[in-house]
N, C-alpha and C positions, 0 to 999 in steps of 0.2 A: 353583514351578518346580523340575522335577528336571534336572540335569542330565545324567544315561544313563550307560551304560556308560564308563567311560576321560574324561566331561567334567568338567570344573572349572567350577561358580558363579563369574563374577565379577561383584561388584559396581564398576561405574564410577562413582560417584554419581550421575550425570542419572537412571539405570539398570541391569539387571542384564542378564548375558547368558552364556553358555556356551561355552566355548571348549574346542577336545580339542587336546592336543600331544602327537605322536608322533616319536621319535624321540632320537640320545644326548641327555644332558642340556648335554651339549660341544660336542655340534656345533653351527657355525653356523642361524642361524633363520632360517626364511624364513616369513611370512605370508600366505595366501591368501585374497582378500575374494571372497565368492562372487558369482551373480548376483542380479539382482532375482525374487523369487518362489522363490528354493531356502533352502539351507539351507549352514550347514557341510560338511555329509554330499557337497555337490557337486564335491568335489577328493578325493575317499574312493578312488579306485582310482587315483587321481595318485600320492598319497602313501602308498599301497601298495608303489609301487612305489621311494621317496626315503625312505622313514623311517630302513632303515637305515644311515643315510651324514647327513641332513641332519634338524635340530630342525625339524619341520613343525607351525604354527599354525595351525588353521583355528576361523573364531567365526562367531555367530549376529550378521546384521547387527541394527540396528533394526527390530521390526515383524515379522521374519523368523524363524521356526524356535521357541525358545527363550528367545529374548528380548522385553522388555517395551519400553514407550516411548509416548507418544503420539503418533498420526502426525502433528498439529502441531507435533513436536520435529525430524522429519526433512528433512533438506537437505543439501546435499553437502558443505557444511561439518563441518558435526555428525556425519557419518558418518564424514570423513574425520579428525577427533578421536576418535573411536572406537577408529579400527586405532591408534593411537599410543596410546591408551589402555589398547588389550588387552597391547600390547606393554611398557606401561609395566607394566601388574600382574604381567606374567610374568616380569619383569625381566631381558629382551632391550631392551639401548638402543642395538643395531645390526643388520639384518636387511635381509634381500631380499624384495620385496613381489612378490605377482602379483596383479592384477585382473582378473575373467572378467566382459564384459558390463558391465553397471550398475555392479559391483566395479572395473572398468579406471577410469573416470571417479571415483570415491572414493579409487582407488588412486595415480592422480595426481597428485589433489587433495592428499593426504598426502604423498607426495613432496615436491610442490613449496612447502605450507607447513611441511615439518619438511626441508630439505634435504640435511643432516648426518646423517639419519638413517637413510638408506637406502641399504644397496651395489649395491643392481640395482632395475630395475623390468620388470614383464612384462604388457603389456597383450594379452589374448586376447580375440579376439573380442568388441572394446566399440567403441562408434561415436563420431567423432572432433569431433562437437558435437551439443547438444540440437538442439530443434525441435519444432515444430507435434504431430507426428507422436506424438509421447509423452505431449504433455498429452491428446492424443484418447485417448491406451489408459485413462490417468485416468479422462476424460469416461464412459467407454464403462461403464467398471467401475461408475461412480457410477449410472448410467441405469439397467443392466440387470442388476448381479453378476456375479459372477464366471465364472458357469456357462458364458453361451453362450461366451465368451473363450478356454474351456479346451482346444477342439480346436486351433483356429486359434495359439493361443499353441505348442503343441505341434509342429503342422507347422512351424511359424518356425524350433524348436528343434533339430529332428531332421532330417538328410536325409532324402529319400525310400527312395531304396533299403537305408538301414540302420536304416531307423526298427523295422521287425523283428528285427533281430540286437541293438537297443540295448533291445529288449526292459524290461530291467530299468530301464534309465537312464528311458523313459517313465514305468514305474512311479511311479517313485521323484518325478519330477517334477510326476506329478497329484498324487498325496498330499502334496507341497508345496503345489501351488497350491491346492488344495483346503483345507486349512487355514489360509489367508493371510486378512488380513478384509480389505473393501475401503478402508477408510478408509487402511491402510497402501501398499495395493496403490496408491492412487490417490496418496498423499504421494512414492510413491519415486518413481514414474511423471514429476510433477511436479520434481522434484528432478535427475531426469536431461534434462529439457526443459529446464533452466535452465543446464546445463554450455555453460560459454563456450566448449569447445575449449581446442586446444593451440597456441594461436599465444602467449598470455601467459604460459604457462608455459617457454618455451624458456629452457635455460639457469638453471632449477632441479632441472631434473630428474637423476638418475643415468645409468648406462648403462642401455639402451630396447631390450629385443627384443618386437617385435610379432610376435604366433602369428596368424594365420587360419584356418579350415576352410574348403577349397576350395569347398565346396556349401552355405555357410553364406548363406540369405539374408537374413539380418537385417543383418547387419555381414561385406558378402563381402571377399574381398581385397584391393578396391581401396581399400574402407573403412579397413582397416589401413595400406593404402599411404600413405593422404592422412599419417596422423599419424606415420609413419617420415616422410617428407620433409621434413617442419615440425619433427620430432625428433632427425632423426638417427639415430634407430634402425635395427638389421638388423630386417627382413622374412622370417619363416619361415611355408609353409603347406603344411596338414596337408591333402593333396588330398582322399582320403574321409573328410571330417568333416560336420560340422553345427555349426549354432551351440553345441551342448553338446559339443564335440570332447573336454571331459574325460570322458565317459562313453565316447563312439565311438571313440577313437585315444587313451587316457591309456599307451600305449608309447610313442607319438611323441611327447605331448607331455611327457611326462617327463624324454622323454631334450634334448628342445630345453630342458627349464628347467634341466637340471644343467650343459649345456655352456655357458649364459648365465651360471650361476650361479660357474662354474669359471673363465670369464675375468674375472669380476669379485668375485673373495672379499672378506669383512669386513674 
């Protein structure tokens, strides 16, 4: 395992995994858990734009990018000990968390089992309980690989109309998925079919801003809506986005994580 340019090897003991942090060594931390099938690399034009001002973490979940694990080990539990674990080795033992997608549901997860431990949370673009619907991308992956999955996964991801200006961002995300294996592909899949929702978390959680991309149809904005109302949360949505609004709108969404981040400091 190399870790790349600017990444840090940690060892977690279950595991190892790569984490890059950018930003003063003073300034407050904030965490980013990516999606299911990307990488760290998937908040890289966010915190572009935040490094200089805030300590930005971004890691390899399980299965994913850089890091090892067996996908028998993976479950939202085990994931969500992870981000407290990245955070533990960096020795940040107070932070603002964001989860994108599959990251949202891991990101909670952690919040609400370390609840001291977090000044903000930012759920973008994640869906507000499992279901049927996720064990099948499992099933699908299991049946046939990953291949035929790839376009279709993609349209999910991307609006339509900006799926050519996001150019790079597609890139970037076949060559994630395309080196994903499916045994892990099918464990996170599983793993996110299992999220109870946010009805038992209420009242562990931090302050909640929910991001949506207007064009997003995987998790549109109503989706975000359900889990601000059950939360509490404000509701902000990035009208020309897609489901990867970190790639298509990381101005907009930069500037919604700093002003969350600013009403609610360490």
């Amino acid at each position: 395992m190399t870790p790349g340019p600017g990444g840090q090897l940690l060892d977690l003991g279950s595991h190892r995994t790569v984490a890059l942090v950018r930003g003063p060594s003073d300034a407050e931390t904030v965490c980013f858990v990516h999606p299911l099938g990307l990488d760290r690399q998937a908040f890289d034009l966010v915190v572009d734009r935040l490094a200089a001002t805030w300590r930005c973490v971004t890691f390899d979940q399980r299965g994913h990018g850089a890091a090892d694990a067996a996908p028998d080990s993976i479950d939202l539990d085990t994931l969500a000990g992870d981000v407290v674990g990245v955070l533990d080795h960096l020795g940040a033992h107070r932070a603002h968390l964001v989860g994108h997608s599959l990251g949202g549901a891991v990101a909670a997860t952690a919040a609400a089992t370390a609840p001291g431990r977090f000044a903000s949370l930012v759920l973008m673009a994640t869906p507000d309980v499992g279901g049927p619907v996720f064990r099948e991308r499992a099933e699908a992956a299991e049946l046939h690989g990953l291949a035929p999955l790839l376009a279709p996964t993609l349209e999910r991801w991307f609006s339509p109309v900006l799926r050519d200006a996001s150019q790079a961002g597609v890139d970037y995300a076949t060559r994630c998925l395309q080196a994903m294996s499916v045994p892990a592909w099918a464990a996170c899949w599983r793993a996110l079919a299992d999220f109870p929702g946010y009805g038992g978390l209420t009242g562990r959680l931090p302050a909640i801003r929910c991001i949506a991309g207007g064009m997003d149809a995987s998790t549109p904005p109503a989706t975000l809506g359900r889990i601000a109302a059950l939360t509490g949360a404000d509701l902000a949505v990035v009208p020309a986005a897609g489901h990867l609004l970190t790639w298509e709108e990381p101005v907009a969404v930069a500037a919604l994580l700093a002003e969350h981040w600013q009403r609610a400091p360490v």
